[in-house]
VOGU-3710 file (C-alpha; in Angstrom, 3 decimals, decimal comma):
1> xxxxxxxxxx> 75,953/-31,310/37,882  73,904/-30,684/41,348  70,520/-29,378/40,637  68,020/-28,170/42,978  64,377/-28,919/42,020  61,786/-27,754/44,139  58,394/-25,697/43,471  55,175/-24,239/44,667  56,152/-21,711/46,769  53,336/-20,132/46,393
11> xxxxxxxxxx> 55,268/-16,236/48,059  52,569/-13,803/49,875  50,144/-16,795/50,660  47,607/-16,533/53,761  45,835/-18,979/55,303  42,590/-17,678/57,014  43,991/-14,319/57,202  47,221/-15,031/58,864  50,507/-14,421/56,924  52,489/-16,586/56,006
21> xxxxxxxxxx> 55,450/-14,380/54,896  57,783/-14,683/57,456  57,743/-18,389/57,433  58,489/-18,134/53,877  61,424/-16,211/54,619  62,975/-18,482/56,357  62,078/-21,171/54,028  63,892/-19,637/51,592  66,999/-19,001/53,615  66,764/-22,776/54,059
31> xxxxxxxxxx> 66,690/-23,330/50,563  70,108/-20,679/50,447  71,953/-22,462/53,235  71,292/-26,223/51,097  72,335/-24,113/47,694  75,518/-23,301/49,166  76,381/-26,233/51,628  75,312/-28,469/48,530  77,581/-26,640/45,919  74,148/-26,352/43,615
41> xxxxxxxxxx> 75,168/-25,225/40,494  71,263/-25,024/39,244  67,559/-24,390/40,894  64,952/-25,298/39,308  61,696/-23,299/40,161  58,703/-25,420/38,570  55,769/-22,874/38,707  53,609/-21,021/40,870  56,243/-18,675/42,722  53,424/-16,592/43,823
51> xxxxxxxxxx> 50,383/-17,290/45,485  48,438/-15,314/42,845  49,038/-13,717/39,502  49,139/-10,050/41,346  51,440/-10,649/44,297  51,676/-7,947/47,257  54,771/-6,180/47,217  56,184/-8,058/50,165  56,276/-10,951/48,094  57,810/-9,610/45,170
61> xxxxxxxxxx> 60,478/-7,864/47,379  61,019/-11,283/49,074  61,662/-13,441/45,475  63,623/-10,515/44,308  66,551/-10,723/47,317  66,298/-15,164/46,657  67,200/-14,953/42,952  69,664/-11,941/43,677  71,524/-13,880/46,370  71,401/-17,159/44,618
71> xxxxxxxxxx> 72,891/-15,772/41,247  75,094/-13,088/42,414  76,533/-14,761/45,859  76,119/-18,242/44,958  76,559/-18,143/41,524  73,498/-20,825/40,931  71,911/-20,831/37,445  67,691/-20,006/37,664  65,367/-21,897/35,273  62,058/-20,499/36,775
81> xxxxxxxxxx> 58,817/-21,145/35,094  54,886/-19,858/35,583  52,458/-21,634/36,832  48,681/-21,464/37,342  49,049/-18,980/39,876  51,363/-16,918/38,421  50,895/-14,225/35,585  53,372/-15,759/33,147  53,961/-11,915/31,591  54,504/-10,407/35,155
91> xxxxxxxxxx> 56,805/-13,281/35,996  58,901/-13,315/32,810  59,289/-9,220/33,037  62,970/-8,125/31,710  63,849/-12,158/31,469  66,208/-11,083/28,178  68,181/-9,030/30,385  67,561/-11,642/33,585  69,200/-14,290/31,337  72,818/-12,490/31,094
101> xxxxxxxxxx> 72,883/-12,708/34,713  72,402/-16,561/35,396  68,036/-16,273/35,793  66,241/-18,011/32,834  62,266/-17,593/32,754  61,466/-19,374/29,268  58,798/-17,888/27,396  55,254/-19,101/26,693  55,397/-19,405/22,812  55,860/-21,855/20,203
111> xxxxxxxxxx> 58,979/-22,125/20,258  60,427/-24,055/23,282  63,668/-22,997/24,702  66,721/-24,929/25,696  68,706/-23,557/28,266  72,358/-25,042/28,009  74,594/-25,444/30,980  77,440/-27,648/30,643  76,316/-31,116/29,303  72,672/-30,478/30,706
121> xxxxxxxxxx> 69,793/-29,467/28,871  66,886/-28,072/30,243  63,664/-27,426/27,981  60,682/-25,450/29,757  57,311/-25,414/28,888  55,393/-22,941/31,478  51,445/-23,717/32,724  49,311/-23,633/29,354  45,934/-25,095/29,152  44,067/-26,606/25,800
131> xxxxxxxxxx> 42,390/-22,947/24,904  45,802/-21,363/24,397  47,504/-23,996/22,849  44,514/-23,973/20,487  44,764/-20,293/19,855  48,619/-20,708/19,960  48,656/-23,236/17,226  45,561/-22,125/15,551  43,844/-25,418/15,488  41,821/-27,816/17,880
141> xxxxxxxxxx> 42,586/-30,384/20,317  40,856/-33,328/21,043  42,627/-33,175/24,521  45,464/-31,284/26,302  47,858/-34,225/26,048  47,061/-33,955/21,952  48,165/-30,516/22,034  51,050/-30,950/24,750  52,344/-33,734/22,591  52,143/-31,322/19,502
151> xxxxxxxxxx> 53,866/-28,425/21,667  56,876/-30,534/22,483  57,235/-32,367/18,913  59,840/-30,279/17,785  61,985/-31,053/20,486  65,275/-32,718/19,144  66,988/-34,122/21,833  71,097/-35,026/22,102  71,453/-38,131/23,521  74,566/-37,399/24,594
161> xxxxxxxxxx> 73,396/-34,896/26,860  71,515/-34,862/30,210  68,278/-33,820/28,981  65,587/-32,588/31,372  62,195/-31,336/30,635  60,407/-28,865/33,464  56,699/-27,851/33,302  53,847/-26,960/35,753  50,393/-29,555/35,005  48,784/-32,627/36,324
171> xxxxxxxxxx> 50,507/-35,327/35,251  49,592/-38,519/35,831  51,939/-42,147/36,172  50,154/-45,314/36,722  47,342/-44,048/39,380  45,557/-40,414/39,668  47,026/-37,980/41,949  45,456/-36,312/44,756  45,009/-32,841/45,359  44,714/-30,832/48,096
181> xxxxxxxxxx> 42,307/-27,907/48,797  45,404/-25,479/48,665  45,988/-26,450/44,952  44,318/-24,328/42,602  42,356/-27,356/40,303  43,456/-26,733/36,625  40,625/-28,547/34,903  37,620/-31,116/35,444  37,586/-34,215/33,720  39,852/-36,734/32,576
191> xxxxxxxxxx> 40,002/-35,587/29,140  43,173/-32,660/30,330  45,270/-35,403/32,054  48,969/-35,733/30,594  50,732/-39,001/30,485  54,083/-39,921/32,240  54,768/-41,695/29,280  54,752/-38,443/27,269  58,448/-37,539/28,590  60,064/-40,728/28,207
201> xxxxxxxxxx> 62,742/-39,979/26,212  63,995/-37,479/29,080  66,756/-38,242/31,840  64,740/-36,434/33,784  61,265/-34,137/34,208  60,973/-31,304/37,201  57,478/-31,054/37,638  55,210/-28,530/39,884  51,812/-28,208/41,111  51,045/-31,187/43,336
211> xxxxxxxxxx> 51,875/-30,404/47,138  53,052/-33,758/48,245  56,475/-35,273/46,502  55,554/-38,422/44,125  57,552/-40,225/42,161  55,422/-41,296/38,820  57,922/-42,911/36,664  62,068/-43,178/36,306  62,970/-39,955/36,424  59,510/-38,255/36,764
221> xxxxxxxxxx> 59,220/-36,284/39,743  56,629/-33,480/41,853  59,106/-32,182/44,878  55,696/-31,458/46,735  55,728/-27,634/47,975  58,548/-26,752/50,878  55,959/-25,462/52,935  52,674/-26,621/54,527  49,472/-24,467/52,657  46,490/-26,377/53,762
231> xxxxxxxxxx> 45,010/-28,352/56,806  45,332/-31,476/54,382  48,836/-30,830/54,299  49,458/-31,284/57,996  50,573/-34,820/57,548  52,689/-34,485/54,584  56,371/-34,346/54,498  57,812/-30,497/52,724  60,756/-31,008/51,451  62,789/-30,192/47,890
241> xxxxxxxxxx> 64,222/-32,910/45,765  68,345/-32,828/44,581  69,279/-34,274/41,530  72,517/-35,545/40,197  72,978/-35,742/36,517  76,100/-37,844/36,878  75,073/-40,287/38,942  71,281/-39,628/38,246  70,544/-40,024/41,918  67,502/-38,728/43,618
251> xxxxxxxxxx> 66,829/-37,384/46,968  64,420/-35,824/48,783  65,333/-33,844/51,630  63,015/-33,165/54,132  62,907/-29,248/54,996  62,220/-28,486/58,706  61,497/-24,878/60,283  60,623/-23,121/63,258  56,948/-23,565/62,928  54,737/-26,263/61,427
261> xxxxxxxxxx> 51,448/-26,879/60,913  49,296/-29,493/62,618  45,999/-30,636/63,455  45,430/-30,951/67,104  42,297/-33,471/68,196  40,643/-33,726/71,683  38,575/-32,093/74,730  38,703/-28,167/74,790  39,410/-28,725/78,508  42,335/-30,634/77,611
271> xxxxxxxxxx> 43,554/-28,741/74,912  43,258/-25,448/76,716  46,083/-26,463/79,042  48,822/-26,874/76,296  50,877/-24,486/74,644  52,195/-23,808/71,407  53,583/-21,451/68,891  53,049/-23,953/65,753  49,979/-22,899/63,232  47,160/-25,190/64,310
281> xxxxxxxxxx> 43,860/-26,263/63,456  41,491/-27,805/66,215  39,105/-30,731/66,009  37,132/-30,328/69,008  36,000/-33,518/70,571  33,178/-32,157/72,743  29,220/-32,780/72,752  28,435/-29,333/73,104  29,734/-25,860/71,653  32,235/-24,134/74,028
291> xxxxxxxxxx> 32,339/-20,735/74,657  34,598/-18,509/72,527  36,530/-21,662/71,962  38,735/-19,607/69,094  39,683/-16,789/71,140  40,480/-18,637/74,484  42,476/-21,126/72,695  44,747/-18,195/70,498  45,739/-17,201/74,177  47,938/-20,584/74,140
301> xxxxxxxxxx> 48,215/-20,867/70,743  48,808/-17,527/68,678  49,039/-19,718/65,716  45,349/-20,775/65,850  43,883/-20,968/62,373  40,513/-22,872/62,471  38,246/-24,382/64,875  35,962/-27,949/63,973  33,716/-29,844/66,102  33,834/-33,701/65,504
311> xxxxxxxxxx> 30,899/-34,536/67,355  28,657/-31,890/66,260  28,535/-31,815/62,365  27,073/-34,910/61,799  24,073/-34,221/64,422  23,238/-30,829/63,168  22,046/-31,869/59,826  19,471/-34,525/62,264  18,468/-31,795/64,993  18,435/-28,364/62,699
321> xxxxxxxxxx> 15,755/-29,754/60,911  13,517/-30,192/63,550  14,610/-26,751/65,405  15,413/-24,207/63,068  11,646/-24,063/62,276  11,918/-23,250/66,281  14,326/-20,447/66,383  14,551/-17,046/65,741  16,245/-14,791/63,396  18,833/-13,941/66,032
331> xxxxxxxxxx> 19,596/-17,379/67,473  20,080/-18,719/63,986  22,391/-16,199/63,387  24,127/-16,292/66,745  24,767/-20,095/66,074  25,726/-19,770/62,831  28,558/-17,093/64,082  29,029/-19,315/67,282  30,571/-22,673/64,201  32,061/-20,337/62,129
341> xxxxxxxxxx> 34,167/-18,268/64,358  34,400/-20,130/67,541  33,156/-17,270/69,835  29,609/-15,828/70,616  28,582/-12,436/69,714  29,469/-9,559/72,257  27,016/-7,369/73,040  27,355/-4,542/70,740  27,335/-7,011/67,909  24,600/-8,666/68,739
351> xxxxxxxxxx> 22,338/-4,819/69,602  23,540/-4,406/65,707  23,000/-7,740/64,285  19,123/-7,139/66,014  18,696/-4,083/64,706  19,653/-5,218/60,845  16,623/-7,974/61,271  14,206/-5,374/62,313  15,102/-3,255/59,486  14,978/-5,809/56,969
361> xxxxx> 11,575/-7,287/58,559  10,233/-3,786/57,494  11,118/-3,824/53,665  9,045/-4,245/50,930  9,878/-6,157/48,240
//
């Protein structure tokens, strides 16, 4: 059997206030085109579809026409679980009657479903932390891989089946993980890490939440998220990860589309000259603050999402302490506004931002 295992998709996402929805769009059509050139006969969806557990309807719209097209025109089987985005009871809505059609969201209770196709065997296990497995089981854990181990012990597996186990967590092979700032952190502290060493008994485990693909173990894999989310992402490869349970081969397929997402580094003089449509974030290589930097740059590059100085950062924290004592109100303000935004206040803004410290200088507390 050809599988499909890919995750974090993370639908009606934005990244400082610019949409990402229509590159999503065509990520998924991607995904389409490699479901039917491939011949997939399963997807696996390993948590966090949505960005957050209340989606805009754009989003919802958007997963609705994937699963439709991939079912009914394809005639892929689903397994999609929750993750720690995702509201696991908005997610699994009407998943009884989803089921008869080829979509399988297993549910979040003791019991652990195994969805049979062919000679495969897929168990799910959506996001759960300690607290509900606690409640769940009625009982306390010393740790989450205590009460993950307990959750899965009544798995019997057929050895003469392909067995595969999906779930969305932090697991961790023989070194710790690292995650990036667009991945929601599930816990702190070592003590609600889950060993690799947990599924060993499975052919194979489709895992989701870490943005990067890694390979922890035989047969232990994180596709990383087919999109970029984060300006710590801009190096990473997106891609999706294909599976085949005869010859138990792995790949990972790089996913390329119209726009990526980079970090550009250098002189705003330079940088001002080039062009392009990709989503960028600057690093500013100058000694002094440039004049709405942002907006001037977004002329070239509509795709502008953040703005850094390199130089700067470092000799703030030596300088402010000896100047801010200096400065008024205003000019604090005004500079503050200047590194966050990139641009200096216009006039009205600033008339208004003067007039809000004179009021305030007035109250009595």
């Amino acid at each position: 059997m050809k599988i499909l295992h890919t995750a974090d998709l993370h639908l009606g996402k934005s990244l400082n206030e610019y949409s990402l929805l229509d590159l999503q769009k065509e990520m998924l059509e991607e995904l389409l085109d490699v479901v039917e050139k491939e011949e997939i006969e399963l997807v696996l969806l390993a948590g966090d579809i949505y960005d957050r557990s209340l989606p805009p309807k754009e989003a919802v719209e958007l997963l609705s026409s994937f699963l439709t097209r991939l079912t009914r025109r394809l005639g892929s089987k689903v397994i999609m679980i929750s993750g720690n985005h995702d509201s696991h009871e908005r997610l699994g809505y009407a998943s009884e009657i989803l089921s008869g059609m080829g979509l399988y969201i297993p549910s979040a209770g003791k019991e652990i479903e195994e969805t049979r196709l062919g000679d495969v065997s897929v168990y799910s296990v959506p996001y759960l932390d300690r607290t509900y497995l606690s409640y769940l089981y009625e009982m306390s854990f010393k740790n989450l891989e205590e009460a993950f181990s307990h959750h899965i012990s009544s798995i019997e597996l057929d050895s003469s089946r392909f067995n595969i186990f999906m779930t969305h967590h932090y697991i961790l092979g023989s070194a710790a993980l690292e995650e990036s700032e667009s991945e929601r952190p599930l816990f702190l502290g070592a003590t609600e890490n889950i060993s690799a060493g947990l599924f060993k008994e499975f052919d194979y485990v489709a895992l989701g939440h870490i943005h990067r693909m890694q390979g922890l173990a035989d047969g232990v894999y994180y596709p990383g998220s087919p999109l970029k989310y984060s300006k710590g992402e801009a190096t990473k490869t997106p891609g999706y990860l294909l599976l085949d349970t005869d010859t138990k081969k792995v790949d990972f397929r790089e996913l390329v589309l119209s726009k990526d997402l980079v970090v550009k580094r250098g002189l705003f003089s330079e940088l001002i000259k080039e062009t392009s449509g990709d989503l960028v974030f600057f690093e500013l290589e100058d000694d002094s603050y440039q004049p709405q930097a942002m907006a001037r740059l977004k002329k070239n590059f509509p795709g502008a999402l953040g703005l850094s100085y390199l130089n700067l950062s470092s000799n703030l924290s030596v300088e402010s302490s000896r100047k801010v004592q200096s400065m008024d109100y205003l000019s604090l303000f005004e500079k503050f506004y200047l590194e966050s935004l990139g641009r200096d206040l216009d006039k009205k803004e600033r008339e208004l931002v003067r007039d809000l410290l004179e009021r305030s200088s007035h109250e009595t507390y």
